[in-house]
N, C-alpha and C positions, 0 to 999 in steps of 0.2 A: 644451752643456747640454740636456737631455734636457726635452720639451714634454708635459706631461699639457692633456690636456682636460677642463675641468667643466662640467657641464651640469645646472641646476636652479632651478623657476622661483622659487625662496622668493629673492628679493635679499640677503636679510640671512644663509644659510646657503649663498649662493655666494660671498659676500663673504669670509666666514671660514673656508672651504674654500680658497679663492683664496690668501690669507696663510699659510693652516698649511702648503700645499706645496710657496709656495714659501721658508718658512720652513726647510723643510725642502731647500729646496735646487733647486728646477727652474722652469724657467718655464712662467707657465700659461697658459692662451686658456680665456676664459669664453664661453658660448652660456646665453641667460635662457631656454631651450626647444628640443624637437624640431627644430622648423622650422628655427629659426635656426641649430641644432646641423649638420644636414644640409647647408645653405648653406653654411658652412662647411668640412665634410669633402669638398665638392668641389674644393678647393682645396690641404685642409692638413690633412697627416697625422701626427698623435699618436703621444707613442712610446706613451703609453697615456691611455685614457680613465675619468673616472669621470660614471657618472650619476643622478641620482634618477630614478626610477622612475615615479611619478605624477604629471606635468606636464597640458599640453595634454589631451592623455587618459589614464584610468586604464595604460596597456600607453606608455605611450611612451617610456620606458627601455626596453622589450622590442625596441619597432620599432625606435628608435633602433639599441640591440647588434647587431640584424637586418640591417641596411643599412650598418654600420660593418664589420660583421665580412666582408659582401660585397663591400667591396670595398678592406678593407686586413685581411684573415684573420692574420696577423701581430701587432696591437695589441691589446693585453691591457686587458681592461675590467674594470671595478669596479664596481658597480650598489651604489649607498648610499641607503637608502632608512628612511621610516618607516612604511612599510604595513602592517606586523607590529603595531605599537603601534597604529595609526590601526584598521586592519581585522579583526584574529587571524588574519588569514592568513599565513602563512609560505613564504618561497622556500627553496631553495640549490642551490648548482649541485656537489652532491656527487660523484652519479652521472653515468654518459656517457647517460644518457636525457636529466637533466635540462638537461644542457648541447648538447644537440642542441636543445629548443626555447627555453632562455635565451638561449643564447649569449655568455653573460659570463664571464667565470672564476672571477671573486667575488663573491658576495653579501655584505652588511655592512649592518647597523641604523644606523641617523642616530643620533650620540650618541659617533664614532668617536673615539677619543684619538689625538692625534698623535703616540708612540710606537708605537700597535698602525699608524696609518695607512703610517707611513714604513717598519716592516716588510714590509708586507704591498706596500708600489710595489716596495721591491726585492728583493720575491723575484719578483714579476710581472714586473720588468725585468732578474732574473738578474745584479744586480748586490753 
C-alpha cells in the first residue's frame, strides 16, 4: 500500500485530508507542522507528500519541499494551500524556473475535491 504524507497545522483540514486519501485508497502519516514533518522524514519516506504552505512560518511548505526533495528527490509533492484566497498571491509550478525554487510538482488551492485529488496522486505516482 502506497504511504502519502500530510502536513498541515489547521487540525481540522488535516483530519479530513487524512480520511479523503485514505478513502481513497493509501495509507497516511500525518505531521501538525514543519518541525514535526522533518523529524519524521528522517526516518520514513513517502511514496508522496502533500503540504500546506503556511504553517510555523509563512515559506514552510517551501522549506519543507526544500529538504524533502534533498534528501528523497524521487517523492512527488503536492503543496495545497489557501494563500491565494488569504493573500492574492499566487504560485504554480508550471515552468522549469518555477519548479527550481518550489520544488513541488503541484501546486493546488485548499478546497480540493476528492475526485480531482485522487487523479492528480495517481498521475504523481504513475499509476
Amino acid at each position: 500500500m502506497k504511504k502519502v504524507l500530510i502536513v498541515d497545522d489547521d487540525m481540522d483540514y488535516l483530519f479530513q485530508m487524512k480520511l479523503k486519501v485514505e478513502k481513497l485508497g493509501f495509507e497516511v502519516v500525518t505531521a501538525d507542522g514543519q518541525y514535526e514533518a522533518e523529524q519524521l522524514l528522517e526516518t520514513f519516506k513517502p511514496d508522496l507528500a502533500i503540504f500546506d504552505l503556511m504553517m510555523e512560518n509563512e515559506d514552510s511548505g517551501f522549506v519543507l519541499s526544500y529538504k524533502m526533495k534533498r534528501r528523497y528527490p524521487d517523492v512527488p509533492i503536492i503543496i495545497a494551500t489557501a494563500v491565494t484566497a488569504e493573500t492574492g498571491m499566487s504560485f504554480a509550478v508550471h515552468s522549469e524556473e518555477e519548479r527550481k525554487w518550489i520544488k513541488a510538482d503541484l501546486y493546488m488551492d485548499k478546497g480540493i475535491r476528492g475526485d480531482q485529488l485522487h487523479r492528480e496522486i495517481n498521475k504523481l505516482l504513475k499509476i
